[in-house]
N, C-alpha and C positions, 0 to 999 in steps of 0.2 A: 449869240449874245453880243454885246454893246462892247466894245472893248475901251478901256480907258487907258490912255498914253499919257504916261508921267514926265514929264519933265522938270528934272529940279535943277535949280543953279547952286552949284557947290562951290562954296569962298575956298579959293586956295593963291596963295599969295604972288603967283607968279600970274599977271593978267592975260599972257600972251597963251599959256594953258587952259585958264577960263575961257578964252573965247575958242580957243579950238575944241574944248569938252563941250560947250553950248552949241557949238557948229553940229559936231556930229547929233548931236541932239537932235537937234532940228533935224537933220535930215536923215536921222533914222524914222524920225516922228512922219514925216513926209512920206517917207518908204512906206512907213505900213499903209498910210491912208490911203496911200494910191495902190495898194493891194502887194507891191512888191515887197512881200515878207523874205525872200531871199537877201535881197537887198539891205532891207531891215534887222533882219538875225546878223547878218557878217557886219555891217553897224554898229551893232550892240556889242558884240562881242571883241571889235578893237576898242572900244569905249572900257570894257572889264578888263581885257587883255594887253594891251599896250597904254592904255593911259591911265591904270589900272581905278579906275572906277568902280570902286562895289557898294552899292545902290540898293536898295528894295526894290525901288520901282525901277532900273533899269532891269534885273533879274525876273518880275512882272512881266515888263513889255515884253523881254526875251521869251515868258514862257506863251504870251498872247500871239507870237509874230510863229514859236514852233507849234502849238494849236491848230493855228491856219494853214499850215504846211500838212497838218495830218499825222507831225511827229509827235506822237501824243508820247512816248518815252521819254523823248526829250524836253520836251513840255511839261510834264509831271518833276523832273527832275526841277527844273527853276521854279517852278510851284513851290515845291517842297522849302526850297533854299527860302518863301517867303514866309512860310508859316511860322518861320522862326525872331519874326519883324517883331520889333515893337509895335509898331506902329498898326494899330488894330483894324483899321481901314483895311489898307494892304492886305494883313492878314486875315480877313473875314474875304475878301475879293480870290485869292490863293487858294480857302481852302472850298469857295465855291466854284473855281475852277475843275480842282480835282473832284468833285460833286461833280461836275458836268462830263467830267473825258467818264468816269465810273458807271456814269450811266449811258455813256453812248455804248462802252461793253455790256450790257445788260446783265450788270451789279449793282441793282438795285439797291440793295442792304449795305457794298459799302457806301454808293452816292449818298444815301443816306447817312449815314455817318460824316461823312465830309460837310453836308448842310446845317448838321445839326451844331457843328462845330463854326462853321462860318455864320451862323446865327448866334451862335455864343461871343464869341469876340466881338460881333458887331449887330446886335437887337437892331437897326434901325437898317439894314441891311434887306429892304421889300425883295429885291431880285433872290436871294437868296430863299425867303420866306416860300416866294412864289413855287419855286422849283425842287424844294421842301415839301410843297402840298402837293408836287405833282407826282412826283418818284413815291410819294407814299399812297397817293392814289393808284397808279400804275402796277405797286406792289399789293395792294388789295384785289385789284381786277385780275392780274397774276395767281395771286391766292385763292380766289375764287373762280380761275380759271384750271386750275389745279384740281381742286376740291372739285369741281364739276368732271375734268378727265377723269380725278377719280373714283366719283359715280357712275360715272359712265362706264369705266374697266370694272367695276364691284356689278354692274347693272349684268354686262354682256359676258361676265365669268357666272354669274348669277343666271345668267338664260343658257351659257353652254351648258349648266352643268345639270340645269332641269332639262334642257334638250337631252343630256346624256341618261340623264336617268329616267326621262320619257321613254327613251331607244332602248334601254337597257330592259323597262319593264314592257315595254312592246315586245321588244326578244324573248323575254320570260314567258311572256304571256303565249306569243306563238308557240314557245317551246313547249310549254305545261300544252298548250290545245295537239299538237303536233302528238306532244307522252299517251294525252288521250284519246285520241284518235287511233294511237297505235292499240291501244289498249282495250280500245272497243273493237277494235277489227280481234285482237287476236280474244278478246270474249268469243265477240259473233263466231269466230271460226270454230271456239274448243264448243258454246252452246250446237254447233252445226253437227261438230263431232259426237255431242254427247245423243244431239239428237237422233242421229245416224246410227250410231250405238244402240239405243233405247229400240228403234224401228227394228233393228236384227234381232238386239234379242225380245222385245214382243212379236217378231213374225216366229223366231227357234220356240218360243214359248207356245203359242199357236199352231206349230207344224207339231210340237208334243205335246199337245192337246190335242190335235186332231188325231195323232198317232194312240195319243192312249184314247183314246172316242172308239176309235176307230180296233182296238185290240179290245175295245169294252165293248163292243157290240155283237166281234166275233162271239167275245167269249159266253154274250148272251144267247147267242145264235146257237153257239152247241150246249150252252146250258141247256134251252128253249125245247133246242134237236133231239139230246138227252133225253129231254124231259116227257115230250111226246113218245121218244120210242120205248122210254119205261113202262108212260101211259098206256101206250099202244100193247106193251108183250104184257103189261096186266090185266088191261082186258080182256086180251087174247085166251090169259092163263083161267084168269074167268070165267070166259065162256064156255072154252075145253073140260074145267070142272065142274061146270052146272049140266054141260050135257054128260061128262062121265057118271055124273050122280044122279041122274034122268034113265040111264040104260042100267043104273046098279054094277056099276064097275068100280071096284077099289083103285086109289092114284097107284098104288103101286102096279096093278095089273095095265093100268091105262099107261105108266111109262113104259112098261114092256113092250105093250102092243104099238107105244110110238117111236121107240127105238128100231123096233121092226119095218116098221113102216118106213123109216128112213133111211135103213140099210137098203133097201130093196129099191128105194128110190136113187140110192146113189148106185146100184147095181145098173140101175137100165139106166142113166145117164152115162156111166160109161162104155154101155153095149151098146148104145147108141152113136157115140164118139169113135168104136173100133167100126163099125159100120161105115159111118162117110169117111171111113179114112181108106179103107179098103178098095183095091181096082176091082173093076165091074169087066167081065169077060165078054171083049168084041162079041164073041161068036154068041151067046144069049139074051134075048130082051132082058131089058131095063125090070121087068114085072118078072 
C-alpha cells in the first residue's frame, strides 16, 4: 500500500521549537522514504516523547513506519490511537490499515469489518473500496472453498460407508452361501444315510422274503410229499381192497392175514441180521 507522510506545522510561540519540530519532521519523513523505518519510528517518537507532540498524523506515520518493520502489534496499537481523529481522513486511512495487517492474518471477517468502517468515515476513500471488494471476494472463494471440502468429506464418508456396507453385505452374502453350503453337504450326507438305511433295510426285507419264499416252498414241498404219500397209501389201500373183494375176503380177515404177513417178515429180517452177524467156522466151507 502507498503510504502517506503527514507533515503538519504546528504554531507554538516559541520559533526556535517550531523549527526544531519541523526539523525532525522532515527527517523522519526522509527516514521513511528512504526505507529506514528504524530511523523513522525513534524520530517519531522523540517528536511524541520529548517535544511532546501529539499529532494524528504523526501517530499515523508511527503506525505506517511499525507496519514496515512487520511489528504489526505495535502498528495496530498507533492505528487504533487514530481511529479516535476527528479528522475523517486520517480516520478512514487507520481503520484501513487495520483492514490490511486483519487480513494479512487471514481474518477475513474482521478485515472486513475494518473496511467497512474505513469506508464509512470516508465514502471517497477508492483504496479502501478496492480492498473491501477483495477480502470479500476472497471470503466467497473461502466459502465456497469450504462448501466444496465439505462436499467432498459428505461425498468420500458417503462412499466409505457404501464401501462398508458393500463389504458388509458381501460378508453376509459369503456367510449365508458358506450356512448353505454347509447345509447342503450335511443334507447330502443325512439323504446318503438315509439312503444307505433304506438299502439295508430293502436288502433285511428281501433276505425275509426270500427266507419266507424259501420256508413257503419247504413247506409246499412236504405239503406236495404229504400229499403224494396219502395219494400213494390210498391207492395202495384200493387196490389191496379191490383184490380182497376179487378173492371174497372180508377187510377184517385180510388185516389178519396182513398182520401175519408182516410178523413173519419182520421174523426173517431179523434171522437174517443174526446170521451175518455170526462167525463162520475156519474148519467148514462157506456152503
Amino acid at each position: 500500500m502507498k503510504f502517506v507522510i503527514l507533515l503538519l506545522i504546528i504554531g507554538i510561540n516559541d520559533p526556535n521549537n517550531i523549527a526544531l519540530i519541523n526539523a525532525y519532521k522532515a527527517d523522519a519523513e526522509q527516514s521513511f522514504l528512504a526505507k529506514d523505518f528504524s530511523q523513522a519510528i525513534s524520530q517519531y517518537k522523540f517528536l511524541m516523547d520529548s517535544l511532546n507532540v501529539n499529532e494524528d498524523a504523526i501517530h499515523l506515520n508511527l503506525g505506517h513506519a511499525y507496519h514496515q518493520m512487520g511489528d504489526t502489534a505495535q502498528a495496530r496499537t498507533a492505528y487504533n490511537q487514530v481511529t479516535l481523529s476527528s479528522n475523517a481522513d486520517l480516520k478512514s486511512i487507520a481503520y484501513q490499515q487495520l483492514g490490511v495487517i486483519s487480513k494479512s492474518n487471514k481474518n477475513l471477517k474482521e478485515s472486513l469489518a475494518y473496511l467497512k468502517a474505513s469506508i464509512k468515515a470516508n465514502p471517497a476513500n477508492s483504496d479502501s473500496k478496492y480492498d473491501f471488494e477483495l477480502v470479500k471476494k476472497l471470503m466467497q472463494e473461502n466459502q465456497d472453498q469450504e462448501d466444496k471440502e465439505d462436499q467432498q468429506d459428505k461425498e468420500n464418508q458417503e462412499d466409505k460407508e457404501d464401501k462398508e456396507d458393500q463389504q458388509d453385505k458381501e460378508n453376509q452374502e459369503d456367510k449365508e452361501d458358506q450356512e448353505n453350503k454347509d447345509q447342503n453337504q450335511e443334507s447330502d450326507s443325512e439323504n446318503e444315510e438315509e439312503k444307505e438305511q433304506e438299502g439295508d433295510e430293502q436288502e433285511g426285507d428281501e433276505q425275509e422274503q426270500d427266507q419266507k419264499n424259501d420256508s413257503s416252498e419247504e413247506e409246499n414241498q412236504d405239503e406236495s410229499l404229504s400229499e403224494d404219500i396219502a395219494d400213494e397209501k390210498a391207492e395202495g389201500d384200493k387196490s389191496t381192497q379191490e383184490k380182497l373183494a376179487e378173492m371174497n375176503i372180508s377187510p377184517e380177515k385180510a388185516q389178519m392175514i396182513l398182520e401175519a404177513m408182516q410178523n413173519g417178515e419182520i421174523q426173517y429180517i431179523q434171522q437174517q441180521k443174526r446170521k451175518s452177524t455170526e462167525k463162520q467156522d475156519k474148519g467148514k466151507p462157506d456152503w
